[in-house]
N, C-alpha and C positions, 0 to 999 in steps of 0.2 A: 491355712499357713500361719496367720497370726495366732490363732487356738494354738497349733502346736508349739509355735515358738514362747505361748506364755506357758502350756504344760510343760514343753521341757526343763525351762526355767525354773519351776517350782517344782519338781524332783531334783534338780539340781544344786540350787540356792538352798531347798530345806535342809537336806546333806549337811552340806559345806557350811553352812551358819550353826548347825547342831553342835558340829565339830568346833569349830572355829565362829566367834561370834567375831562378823564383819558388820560396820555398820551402811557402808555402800551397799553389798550384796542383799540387807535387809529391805534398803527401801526397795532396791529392785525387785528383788522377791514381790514385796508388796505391791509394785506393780504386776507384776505375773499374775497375781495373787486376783486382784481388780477386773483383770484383760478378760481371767477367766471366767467373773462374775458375768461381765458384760455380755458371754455367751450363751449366759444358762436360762434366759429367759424370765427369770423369776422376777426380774425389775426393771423399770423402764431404764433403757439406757438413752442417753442425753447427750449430741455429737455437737460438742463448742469448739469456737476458734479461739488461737492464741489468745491472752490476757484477758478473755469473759470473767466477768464475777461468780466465779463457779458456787459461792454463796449463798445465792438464788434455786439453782435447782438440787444441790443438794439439802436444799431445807424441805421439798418438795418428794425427796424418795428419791430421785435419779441416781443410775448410775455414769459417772462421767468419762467421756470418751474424747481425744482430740486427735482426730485422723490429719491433722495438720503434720503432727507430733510421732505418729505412729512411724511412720518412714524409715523415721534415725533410728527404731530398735529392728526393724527389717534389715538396713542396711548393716549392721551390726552380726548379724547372720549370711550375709552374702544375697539376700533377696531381693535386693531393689529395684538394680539394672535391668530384671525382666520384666518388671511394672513397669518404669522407667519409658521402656523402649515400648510395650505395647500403646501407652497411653500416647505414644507420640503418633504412633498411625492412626487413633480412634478420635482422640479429643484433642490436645494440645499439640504444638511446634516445638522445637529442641530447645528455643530462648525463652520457653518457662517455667517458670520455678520447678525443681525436680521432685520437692516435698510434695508437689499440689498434682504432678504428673504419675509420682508413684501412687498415691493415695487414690487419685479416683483410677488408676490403674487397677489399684487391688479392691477401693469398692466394686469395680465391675463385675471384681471373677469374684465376688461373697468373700472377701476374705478381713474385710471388716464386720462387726455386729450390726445388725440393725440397729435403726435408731427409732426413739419414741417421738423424740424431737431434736429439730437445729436449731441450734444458736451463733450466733457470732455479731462483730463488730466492724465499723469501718476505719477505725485507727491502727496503726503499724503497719498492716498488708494489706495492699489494695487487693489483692489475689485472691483474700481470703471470702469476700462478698461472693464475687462469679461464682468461686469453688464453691460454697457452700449453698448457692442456687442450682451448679450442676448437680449435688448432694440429693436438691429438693427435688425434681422432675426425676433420676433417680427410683428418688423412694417414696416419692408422694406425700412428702412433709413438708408441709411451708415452713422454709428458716422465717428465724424470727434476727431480725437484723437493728443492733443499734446501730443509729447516727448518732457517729462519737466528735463533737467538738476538740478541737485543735487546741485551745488556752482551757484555762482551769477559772476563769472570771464565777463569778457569783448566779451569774446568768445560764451561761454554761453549766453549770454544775445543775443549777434547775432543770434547766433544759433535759439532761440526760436520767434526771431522777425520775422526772414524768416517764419516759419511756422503760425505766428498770420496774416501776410501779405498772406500768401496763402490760407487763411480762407473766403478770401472775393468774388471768383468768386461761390464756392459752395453755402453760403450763398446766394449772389445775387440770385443763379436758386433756391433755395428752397422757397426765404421772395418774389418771384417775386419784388423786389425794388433793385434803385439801389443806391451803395453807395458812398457817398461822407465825402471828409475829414471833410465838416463843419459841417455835421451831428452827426460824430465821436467827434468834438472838443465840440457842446454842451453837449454832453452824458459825456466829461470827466469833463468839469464848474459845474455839479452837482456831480460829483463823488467828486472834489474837494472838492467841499461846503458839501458835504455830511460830507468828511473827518474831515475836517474843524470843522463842529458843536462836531461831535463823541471827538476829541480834550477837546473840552470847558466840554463837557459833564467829560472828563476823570479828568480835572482837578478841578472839584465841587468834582469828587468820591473820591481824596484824600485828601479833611478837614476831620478832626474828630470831633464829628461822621459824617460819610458819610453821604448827604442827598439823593443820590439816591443808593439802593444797594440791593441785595437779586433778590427776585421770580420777582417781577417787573422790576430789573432792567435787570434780565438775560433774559426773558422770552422775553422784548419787545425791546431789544437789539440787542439779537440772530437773531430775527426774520429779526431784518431788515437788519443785517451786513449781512445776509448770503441768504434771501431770497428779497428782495427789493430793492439792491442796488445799484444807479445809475436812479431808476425810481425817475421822478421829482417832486412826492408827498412825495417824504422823504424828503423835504428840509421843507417845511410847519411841520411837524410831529417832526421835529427833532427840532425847533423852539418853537413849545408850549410846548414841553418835558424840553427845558435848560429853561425856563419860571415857570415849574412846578417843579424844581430841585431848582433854586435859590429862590423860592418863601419857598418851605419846608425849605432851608434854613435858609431864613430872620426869618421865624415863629420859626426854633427852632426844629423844627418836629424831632423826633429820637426814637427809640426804646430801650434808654438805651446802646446804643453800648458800650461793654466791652471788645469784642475781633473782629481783624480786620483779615478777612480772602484771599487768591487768589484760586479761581477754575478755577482746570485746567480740560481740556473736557469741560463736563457738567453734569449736574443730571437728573436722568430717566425722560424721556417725559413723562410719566404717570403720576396719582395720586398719590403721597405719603405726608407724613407727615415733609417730614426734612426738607423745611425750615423754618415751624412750629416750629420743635425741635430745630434748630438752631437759630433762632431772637427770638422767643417768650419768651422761654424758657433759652436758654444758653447765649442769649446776642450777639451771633456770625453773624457777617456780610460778607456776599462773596462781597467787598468793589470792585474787578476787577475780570473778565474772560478771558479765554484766547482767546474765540473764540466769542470773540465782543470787543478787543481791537485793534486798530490802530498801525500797525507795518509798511507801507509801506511809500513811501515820495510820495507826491505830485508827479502829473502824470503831464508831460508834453505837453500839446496839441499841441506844434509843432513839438514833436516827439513822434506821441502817442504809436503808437507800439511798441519801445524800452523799452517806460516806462512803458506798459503795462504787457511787458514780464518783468520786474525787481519788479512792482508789484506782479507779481506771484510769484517769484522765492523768495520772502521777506519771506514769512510767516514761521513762527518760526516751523512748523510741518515739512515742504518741505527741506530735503536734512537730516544733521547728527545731530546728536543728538545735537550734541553741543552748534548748533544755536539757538534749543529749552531750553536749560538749560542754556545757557547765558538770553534769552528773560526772561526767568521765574527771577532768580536772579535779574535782573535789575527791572522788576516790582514789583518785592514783596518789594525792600528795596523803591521803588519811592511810593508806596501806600501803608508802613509803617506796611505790616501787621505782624501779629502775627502767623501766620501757612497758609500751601499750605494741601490741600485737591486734590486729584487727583481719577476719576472715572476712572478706566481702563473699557470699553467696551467690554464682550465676544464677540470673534472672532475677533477683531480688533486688529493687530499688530501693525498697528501706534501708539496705543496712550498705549497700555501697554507693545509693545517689549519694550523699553527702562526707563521701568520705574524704575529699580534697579538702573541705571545711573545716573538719573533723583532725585532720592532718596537720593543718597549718595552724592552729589553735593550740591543739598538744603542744606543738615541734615550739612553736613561738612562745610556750612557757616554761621552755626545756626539757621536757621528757621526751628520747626519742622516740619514733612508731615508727611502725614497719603492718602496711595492708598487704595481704595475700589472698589473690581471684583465686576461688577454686569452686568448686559443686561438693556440698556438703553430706551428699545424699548417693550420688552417681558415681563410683569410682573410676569409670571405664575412661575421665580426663582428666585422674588423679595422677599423677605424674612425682615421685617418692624424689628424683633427682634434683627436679628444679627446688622445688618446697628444700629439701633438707638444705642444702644450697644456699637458700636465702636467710633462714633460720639459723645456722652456721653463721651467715657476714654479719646476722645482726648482734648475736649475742658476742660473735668478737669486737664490735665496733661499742657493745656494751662496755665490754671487759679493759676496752683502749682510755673511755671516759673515766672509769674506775682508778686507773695507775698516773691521771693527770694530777 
């Protein structure tokens, strides 16, 4: 199922980009592109969880895979609900996570690549440890699991570096290759440059009107912050993207921008109508997101491990609340916007335990928010009347502050 969905995509996308040079439809492609890799055997493929140091086993040969991740482009196709539902009679209950429900749904029936090895971490998703041990019995791979510290102290940061350093004899016997620092240090020259572009890109998103922002920008952002990162065809991609952003610029390009938005999470991997409802209609732009913006510094290649572990331990989700709602406050006042929109995910306590916190922190620095419960993955209790409904009072209750 996945195989095909990344074949059709790449007859599809090649077309369409030949004709038309899109710089979203590219990364995607380049996903497709990846999916198919991962099929063909030729190289180990390497199944990590959210936020890993993908750094590591791509210096190593892997190819990398996040079945965490996979879901949202399923869902995107209409495929999920029937992972979804079988994973619920075989392994999981209805009140978990639906990412972790379709995914070992579809690892059961092969519709994921094998793996050479697992990786993952225990900060942001507690879901993601279990899952990635069901992963391991599975397919007879011991995941390889950090213990990811909550603060970023001096201590911590050792702590985690020993364990990114003991990552590499298992690795070695799984990629059969062996590893070297130099190999590591070109893997982090593109991490850099990667960073580096995402940067330039960030500081186009806050002129007004934005000239890159919304379904495009999140869609083929997402993609590559979280699933392409570090391979050395995002530097190319990421180049004709800040090309095609300055260009809408120069021309002027805008959809009327009246209200400047921040999304935090993201918005259902499925079909729906709201960013339709929101640009076409309201004016409203998701101008930044949380989980395609640059939070980390610059990775050291003469200490990459160290720096690799303080990359991790950056991310604004990883550790207390605080670090998240400090992140959030500083980007909404630096990309000027007008209201934080926050998806809480069922089953997900990362992203909705702390959203009354989260809520009252914003709300009490003056920018309004507005959280919306939905399943980002499941459509079958996606419900178009209430969501548009609610989306609608907020951007009028925007539009009301505005004319004060």
């Amino acid at each position: 199922m996945l195989k095909k969905v990344c074949g059709d995509l790449v007859l599809r996308l090649e077309a369409e980009t030949k004709e038309v040079p899109d710089g979203k439809k590219e990364i995607v492609l380049a996903w497709a592109k990846n999916g198919l890799e991962c099929f063909k055997g030729d190289k180990p493929v390497c199944w990590l969880g959210y936020n890993y140091p993908v750094e590591i086993p791509l210096a190593l040969g892997y190819l990398p895979f996040y079945p965490e991740l996979a879901p949202g482009m399923l869902a995107g196709f209409n495929l999920s609900s029937g992972l979804v539902e079988m994973a619920e009679t075989r392994f999981f209950n209805m009140f978990c996570c639906t990412f972790h429900r379709c995914s070992l749904g579809a690892a059961s029936k092969g519709i994921w690549p094998k793996p050479a090895a697992i990786l993952g971490l225990s900060n942001i998703c507690d879901g993601q440890v279990k899952l990635l041990n069901l992963f391991g019995d599975m397919f007879g791979v011991t995941p390889l699991i950090l213990e990811t510290p909550l603060d970023i102290g001096e201590k911590d940061v050792n702590y985690l570096e020993r364990q990114l350093r003991d990552l590499i004899p298992p690795l070695e016997d799984s990629s059969g290759q062996k590893f070297t620092e130099e190999k590591l240090k070109e893997t982090i020259r593109i991490s850099n440059r990667t960073r580096k572009a995402l940067l330039r890109i960030d500081e186009l998103r806050k002129h007004s009107p934005s000239p890159y922002h919304g379904a495009s920008a999140m869609n083929g952002l997402y993609v590559l912050v979280t699933q392409l990162w570090g391979m050395p065809q995002t530097l190319d991609l990421l180049d004709n993207l800040i090309r095609e952003i300055e260009e809408n610029e120069t021309r002027g390009i805008s959809n009327g921008e009246k209200f400047r938005l921040l999304l935090m999470v993201t918005t259902p991997t499925y079909k729906t109508e709201i960013y339709n409802l929101l640009e076409k209609k309201m004016k409203a732009n998701f101008v930044v997101a949380e989980l395609t913006n640059v939070v980390w510094e610059e990775i050291d290649e003469q200490n990459p491990f160290q720096s690799l572990a303080r990359k991790l331990i950056s991310h604004p989700m990883a550790g207390s609340m605080d670090k998240r709602v400090d992140w959030a406050l500083t980007t909404a006042r630096d990309f000027n916007v007008d209201g934080v929109i926050h998806f809480s995910h069922w089953g997900c306590r990362q992203t909705s335990g702390g959203v009354g916190v989260l809520r009252k922190r914003i709300e009490d620095a003056g920018i309004p928010f507005m959280n919306l419960d939905v399943d980002l993955v499941d459509p079958r209790s996606f419900s178009w009347g209430q969501v548009s409904t609610r989306l609608e009072g907020f951007i009028e209750m925007l539009d009301q502050r505005k004319e004060l």
